[in-house]
C-alpha positions as a LaTeX table, in Angstrom:
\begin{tabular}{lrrr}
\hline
Residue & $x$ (\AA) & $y$ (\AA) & $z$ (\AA) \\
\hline
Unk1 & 13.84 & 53.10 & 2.04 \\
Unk2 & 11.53 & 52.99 & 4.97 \\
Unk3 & 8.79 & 51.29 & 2.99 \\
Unk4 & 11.07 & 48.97 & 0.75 \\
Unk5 & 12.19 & 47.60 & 4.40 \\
Unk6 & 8.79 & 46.84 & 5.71 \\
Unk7 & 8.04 & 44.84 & 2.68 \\
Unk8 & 11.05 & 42.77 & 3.59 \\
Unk9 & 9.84 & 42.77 & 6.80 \\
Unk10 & 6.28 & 41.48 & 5.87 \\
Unk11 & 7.80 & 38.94 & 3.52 \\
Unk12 & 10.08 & 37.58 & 6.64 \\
Unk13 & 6.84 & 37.47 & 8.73 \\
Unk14 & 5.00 & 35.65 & 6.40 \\
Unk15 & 7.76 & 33.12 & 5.39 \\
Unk16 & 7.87 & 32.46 & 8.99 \\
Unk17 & 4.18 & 31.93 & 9.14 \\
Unk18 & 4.43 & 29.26 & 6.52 \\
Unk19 & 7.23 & 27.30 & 8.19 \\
Unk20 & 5.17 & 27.57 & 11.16 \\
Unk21 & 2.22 & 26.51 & 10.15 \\
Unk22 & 4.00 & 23.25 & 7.87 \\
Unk23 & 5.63 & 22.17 & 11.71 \\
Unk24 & 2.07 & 22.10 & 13.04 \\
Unk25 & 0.40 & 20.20 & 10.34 \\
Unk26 & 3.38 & 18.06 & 9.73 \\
Unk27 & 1.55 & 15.11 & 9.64 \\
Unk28 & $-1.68$ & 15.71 & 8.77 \\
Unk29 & 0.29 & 17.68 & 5.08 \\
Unk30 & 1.43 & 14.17 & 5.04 \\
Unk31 & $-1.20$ & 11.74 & 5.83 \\
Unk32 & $-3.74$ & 13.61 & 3.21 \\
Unk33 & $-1.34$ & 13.35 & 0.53 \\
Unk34 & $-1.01$ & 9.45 & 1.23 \\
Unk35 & $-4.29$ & 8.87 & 1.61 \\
Unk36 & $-4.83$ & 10.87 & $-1.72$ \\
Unk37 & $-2.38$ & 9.21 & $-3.75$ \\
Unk38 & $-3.54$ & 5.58 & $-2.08$ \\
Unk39 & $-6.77$ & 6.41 & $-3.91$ \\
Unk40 & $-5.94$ & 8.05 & $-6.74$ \\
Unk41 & $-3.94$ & 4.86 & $-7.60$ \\
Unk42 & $-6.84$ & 2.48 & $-6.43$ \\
Unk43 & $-7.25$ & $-0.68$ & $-8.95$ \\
Unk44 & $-11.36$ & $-0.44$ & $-9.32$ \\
Unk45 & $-10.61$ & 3.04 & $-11.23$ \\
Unk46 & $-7.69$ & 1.49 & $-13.80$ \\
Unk47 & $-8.46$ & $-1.56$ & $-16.43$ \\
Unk48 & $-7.13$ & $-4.69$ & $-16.77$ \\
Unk49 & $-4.91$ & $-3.10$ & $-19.65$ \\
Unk50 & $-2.91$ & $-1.03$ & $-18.11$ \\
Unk51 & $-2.14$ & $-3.16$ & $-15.36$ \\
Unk52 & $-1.08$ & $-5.99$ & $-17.66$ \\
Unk53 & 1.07 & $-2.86$ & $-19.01$ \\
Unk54 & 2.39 & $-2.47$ & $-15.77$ \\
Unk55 & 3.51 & $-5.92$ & $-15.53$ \\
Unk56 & 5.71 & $-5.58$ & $-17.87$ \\
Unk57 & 7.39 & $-2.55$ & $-16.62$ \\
Unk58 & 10.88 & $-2.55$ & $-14.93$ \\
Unk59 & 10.98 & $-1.85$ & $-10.83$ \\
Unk60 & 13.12 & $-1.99$ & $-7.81$ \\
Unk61 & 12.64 & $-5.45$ & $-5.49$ \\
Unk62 & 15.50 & $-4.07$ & $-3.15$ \\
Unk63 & 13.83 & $-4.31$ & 0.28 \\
Unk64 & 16.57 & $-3.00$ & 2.28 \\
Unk65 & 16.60 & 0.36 & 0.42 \\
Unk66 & 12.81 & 1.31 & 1.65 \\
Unk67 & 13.01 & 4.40 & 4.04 \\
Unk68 & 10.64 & 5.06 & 6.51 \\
Unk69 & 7.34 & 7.53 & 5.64 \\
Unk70 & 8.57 & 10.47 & 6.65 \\
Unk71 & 7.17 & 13.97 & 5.30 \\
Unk72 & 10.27 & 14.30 & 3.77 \\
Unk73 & 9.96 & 11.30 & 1.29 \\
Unk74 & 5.97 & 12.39 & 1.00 \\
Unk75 & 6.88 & 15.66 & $-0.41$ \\
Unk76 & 9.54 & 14.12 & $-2.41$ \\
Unk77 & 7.40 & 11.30 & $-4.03$ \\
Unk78 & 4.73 & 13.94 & $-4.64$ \\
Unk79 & 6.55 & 16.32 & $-6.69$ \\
Unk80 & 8.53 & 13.60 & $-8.45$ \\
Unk81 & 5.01 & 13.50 & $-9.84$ \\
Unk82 & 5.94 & 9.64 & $-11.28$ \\
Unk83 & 3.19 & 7.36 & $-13.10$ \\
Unk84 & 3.60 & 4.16 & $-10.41$ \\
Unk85 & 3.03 & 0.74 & $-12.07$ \\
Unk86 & $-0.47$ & $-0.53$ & $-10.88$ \\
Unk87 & $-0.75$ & $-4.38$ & $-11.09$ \\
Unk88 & $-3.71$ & $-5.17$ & $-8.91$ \\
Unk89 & $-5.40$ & $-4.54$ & $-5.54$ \\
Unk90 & $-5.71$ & $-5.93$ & $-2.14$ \\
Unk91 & $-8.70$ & $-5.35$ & 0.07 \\
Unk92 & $-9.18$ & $-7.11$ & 3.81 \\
Unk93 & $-13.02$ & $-6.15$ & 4.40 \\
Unk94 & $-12.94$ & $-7.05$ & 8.36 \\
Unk95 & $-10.31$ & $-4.32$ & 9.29 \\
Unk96 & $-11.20$ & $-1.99$ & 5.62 \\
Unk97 & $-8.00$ & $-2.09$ & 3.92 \\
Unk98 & $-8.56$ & $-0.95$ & 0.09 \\
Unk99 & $-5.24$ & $-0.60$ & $-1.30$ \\
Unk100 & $-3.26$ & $-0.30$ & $-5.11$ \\
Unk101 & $-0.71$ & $-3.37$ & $-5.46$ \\
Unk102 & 2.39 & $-1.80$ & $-7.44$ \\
Unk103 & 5.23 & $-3.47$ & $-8.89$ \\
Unk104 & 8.30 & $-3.88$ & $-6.88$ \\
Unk105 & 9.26 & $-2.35$ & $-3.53$ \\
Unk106 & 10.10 & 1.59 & $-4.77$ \\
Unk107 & 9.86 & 3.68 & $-2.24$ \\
Unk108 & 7.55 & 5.84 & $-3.70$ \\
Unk109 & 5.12 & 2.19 & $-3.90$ \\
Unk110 & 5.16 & 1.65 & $-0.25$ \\
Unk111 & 3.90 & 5.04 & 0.95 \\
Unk112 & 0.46 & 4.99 & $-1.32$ \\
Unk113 & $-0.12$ & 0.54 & $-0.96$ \\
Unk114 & 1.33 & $-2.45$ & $-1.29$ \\
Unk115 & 4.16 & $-3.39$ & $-3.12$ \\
Unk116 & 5.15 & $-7.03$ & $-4.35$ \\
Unk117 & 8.43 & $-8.62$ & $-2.74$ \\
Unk118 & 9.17 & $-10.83$ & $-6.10$ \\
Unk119 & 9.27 & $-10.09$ & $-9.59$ \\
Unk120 & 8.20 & $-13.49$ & $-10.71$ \\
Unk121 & 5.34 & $-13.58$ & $-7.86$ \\
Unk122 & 1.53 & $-14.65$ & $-9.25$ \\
Unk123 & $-1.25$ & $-14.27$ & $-8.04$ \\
Unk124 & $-3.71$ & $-17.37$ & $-6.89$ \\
Unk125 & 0.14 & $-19.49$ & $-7.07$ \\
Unk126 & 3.29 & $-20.03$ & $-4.82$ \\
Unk127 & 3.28 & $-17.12$ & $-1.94$ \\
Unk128 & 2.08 & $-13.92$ & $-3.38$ \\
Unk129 & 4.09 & $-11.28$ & $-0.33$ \\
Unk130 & 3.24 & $-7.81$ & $-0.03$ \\
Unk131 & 4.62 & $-4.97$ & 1.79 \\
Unk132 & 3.40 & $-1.67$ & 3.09 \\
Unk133 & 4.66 & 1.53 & 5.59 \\
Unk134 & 2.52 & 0.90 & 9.25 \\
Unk135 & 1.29 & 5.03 & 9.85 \\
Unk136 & $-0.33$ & 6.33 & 13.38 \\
Unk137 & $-2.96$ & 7.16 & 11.73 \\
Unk138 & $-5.31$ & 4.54 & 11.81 \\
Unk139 & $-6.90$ & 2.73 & 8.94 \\
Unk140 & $-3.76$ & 4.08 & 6.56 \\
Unk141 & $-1.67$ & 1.72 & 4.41 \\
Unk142 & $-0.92$ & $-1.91$ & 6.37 \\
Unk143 & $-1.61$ & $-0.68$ & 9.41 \\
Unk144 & $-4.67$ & $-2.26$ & 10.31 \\
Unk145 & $-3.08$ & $-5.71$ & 10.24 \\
Unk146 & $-2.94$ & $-5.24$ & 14.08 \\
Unk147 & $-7.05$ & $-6.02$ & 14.12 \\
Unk148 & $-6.86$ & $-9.13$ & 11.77 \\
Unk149 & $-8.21$ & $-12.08$ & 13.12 \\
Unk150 & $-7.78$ & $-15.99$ & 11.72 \\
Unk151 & $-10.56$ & $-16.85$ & 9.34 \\
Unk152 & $-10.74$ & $-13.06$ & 7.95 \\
Unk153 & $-11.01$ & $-12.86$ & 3.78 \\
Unk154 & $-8.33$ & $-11.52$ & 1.92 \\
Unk155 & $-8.98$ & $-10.25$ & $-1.56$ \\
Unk156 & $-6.81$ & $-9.82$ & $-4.50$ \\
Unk157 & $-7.53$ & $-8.68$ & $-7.82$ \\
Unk158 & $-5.71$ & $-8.21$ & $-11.30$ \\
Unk159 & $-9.10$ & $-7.28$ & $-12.98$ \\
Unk160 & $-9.44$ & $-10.70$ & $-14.57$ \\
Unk161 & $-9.89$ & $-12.43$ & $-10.85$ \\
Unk162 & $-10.48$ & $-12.17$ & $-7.37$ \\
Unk163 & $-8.33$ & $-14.55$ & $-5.70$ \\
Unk164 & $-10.16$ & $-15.21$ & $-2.15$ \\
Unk165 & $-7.69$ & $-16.45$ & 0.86 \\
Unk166 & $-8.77$ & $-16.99$ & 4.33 \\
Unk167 & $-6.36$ & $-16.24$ & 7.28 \\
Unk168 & $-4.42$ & $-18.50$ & 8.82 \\
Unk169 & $-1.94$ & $-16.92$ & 10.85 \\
Unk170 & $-0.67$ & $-13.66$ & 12.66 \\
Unk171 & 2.37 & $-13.31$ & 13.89 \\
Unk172 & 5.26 & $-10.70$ & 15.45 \\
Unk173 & 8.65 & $-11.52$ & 14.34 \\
Unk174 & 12.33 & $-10.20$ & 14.26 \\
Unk175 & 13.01 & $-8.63$ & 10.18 \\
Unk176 & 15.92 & $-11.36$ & 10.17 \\
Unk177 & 13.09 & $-13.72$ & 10.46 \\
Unk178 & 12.34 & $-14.55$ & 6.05 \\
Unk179 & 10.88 & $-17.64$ & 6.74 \\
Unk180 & 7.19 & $-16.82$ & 6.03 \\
Unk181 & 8.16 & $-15.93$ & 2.58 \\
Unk182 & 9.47 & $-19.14$ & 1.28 \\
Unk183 & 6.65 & $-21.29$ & $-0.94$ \\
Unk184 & 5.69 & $-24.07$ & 1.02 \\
Unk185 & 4.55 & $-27.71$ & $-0.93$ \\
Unk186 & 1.06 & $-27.69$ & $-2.04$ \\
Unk187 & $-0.04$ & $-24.73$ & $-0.63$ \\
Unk188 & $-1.28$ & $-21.58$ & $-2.37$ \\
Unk189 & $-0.90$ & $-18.45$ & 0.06 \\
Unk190 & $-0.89$ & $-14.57$ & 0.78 \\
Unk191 & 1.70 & $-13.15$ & 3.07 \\
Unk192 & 1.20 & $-9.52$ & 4.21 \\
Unk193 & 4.17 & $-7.74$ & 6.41 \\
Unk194 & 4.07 & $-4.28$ & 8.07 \\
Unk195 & 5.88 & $-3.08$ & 10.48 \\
Unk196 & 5.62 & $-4.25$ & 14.07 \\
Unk197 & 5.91 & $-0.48$ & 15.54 \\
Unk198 & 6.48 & 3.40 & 13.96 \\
Unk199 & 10.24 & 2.49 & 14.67 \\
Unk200 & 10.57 & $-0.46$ & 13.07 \\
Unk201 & 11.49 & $-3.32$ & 15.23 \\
Unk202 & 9.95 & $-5.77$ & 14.41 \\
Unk203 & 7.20 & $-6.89$ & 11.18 \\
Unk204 & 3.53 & $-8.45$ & 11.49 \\
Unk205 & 3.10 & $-10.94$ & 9.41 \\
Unk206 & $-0.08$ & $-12.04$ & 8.26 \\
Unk207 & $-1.11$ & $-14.82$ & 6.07 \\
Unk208 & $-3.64$ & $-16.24$ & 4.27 \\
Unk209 & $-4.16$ & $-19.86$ & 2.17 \\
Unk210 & $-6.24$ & $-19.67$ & $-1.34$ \\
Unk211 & $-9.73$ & $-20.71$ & $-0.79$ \\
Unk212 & $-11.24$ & $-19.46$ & $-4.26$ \\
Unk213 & $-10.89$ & $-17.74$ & $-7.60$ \\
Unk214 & $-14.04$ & $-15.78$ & $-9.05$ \\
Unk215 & $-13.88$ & $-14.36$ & $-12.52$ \\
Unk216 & $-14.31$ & $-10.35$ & $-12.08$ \\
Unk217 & $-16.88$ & $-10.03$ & $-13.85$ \\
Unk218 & $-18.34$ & $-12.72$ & $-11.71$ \\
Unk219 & $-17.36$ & $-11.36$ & $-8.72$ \\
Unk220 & $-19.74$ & $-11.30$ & $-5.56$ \\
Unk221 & $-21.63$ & $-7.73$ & $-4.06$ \\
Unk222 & $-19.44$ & $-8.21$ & $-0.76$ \\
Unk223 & $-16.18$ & $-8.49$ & $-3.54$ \\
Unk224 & $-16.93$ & $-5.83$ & $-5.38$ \\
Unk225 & $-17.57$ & $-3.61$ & $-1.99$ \\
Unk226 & $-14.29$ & $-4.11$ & $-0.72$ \\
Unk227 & $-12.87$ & $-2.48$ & $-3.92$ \\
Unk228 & $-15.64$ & $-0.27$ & $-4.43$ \\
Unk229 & $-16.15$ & $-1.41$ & $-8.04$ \\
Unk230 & $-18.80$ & $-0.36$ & $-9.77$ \\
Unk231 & $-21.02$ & $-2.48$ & $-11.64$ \\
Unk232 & $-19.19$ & $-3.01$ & $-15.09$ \\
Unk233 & $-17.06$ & $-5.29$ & $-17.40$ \\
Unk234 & $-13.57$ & $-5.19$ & $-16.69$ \\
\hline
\end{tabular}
């Protein structure tokens, strides 16, 4: 009896260990596991197949329904263990973003890159919007959009091209404020938005106006370094 009690006992102890150590490392446990996932998922290690697979694909575009990145929804979106629909990539070389562009706005999408705002959004046309979580962890997900600067490139890619845009603005708004997202005459533009703050106040909006469109396989050394692609045909 004695012994059967200290194994309880131990088991207690150690239970208690684990659910002490998971409060300490909280958020690193979750950072890693975004970080992971964000390049696991990263578009210079798919092909242009599958993403033109993932096009097709059905998704969520309901923006109010994202939650915030807690470890919670980490966990949750880890052991869901879903394929997520990969339909391109976004890198912004001056503040190192390298990020998977999904379909839709899941929230599963938003805690590994960018998702798109629009099913019928294109690339290179109209105004391509994408959105991503803002982490305290710097360098993570959208959150370096605080150190972009007018002038900075903005790369996308759906493994056929590299659509090159140049900043034009950055700007702090209200979330009531939808303006930025509306396709304005003759232009061809990117529109980024992160949160403002970790609570969620206000969005950062960044955007960018098309200045070029290079066949992959044509695509530049400084192109191909933001999406660390290797030298092949895609």
């Amino acid at each position: 009896m004695k012994k059967k009690r200290n194994w309880f006992i131990n088991i207690f102890l150690f239970l208690l260990l684990l659910v002490g150590l998971a409060l300490v490392f909280n958020n690193q446990i979750k950072y890693f596991l975004m970080q992971y996932n964000a390049d696991r998922y990263t578009v210079a290690k798919l092909d242009r197949a599958e993403l033109d697979k993932n096009i097709q694909k059905e998704a969520s575009f309901d923006f109010d329904a994202v939650q915030p990145a807690s470890t919670e929804s980490v966990l949750q979106a880890q052991l869901s263990n879903k394929k997520l629909p990969v339909i391109g990539g976004i890198a912004v070389p001056s503040v190192k973003i390298n990020l998977p562009i999904f379909k839709g706005l899941a929230n599963e999408v938003l805690l590994y890159g960018a998702g798109t705002l629009s099913p019928d959004q294109k690339m290179g046309e109209g105004n391509y919007a994408l959105a991503s979580h803002r982490a305290d962890r710097p360098g993570l997900l959208f959150t370096p959009l605080e150190g972009v600067k007018d002038g900075d490139l903005i790369y996308l890619t759906d493994l056929t091209n590299i659509y090159t845009y140049k900043t034009t603005l950055k700007v702090r708004v209200q979330p009531t404020e939808v303006k930025y997202l509306d396709i304005q005459p003759g232009k061809k533009q990117v529109t980024l938005i992160t949160c403002g703050e970790i609570e969620g106040v206000t969005r950062i909006i960044v955007q960018g106006e098309l200045d070029a469109t290079t066949p992959v396989n044509d695509a530049t050394d400084q192109m191909r370094a933001a999406f660390e692609m290797e030298q092949r045909t895609y």
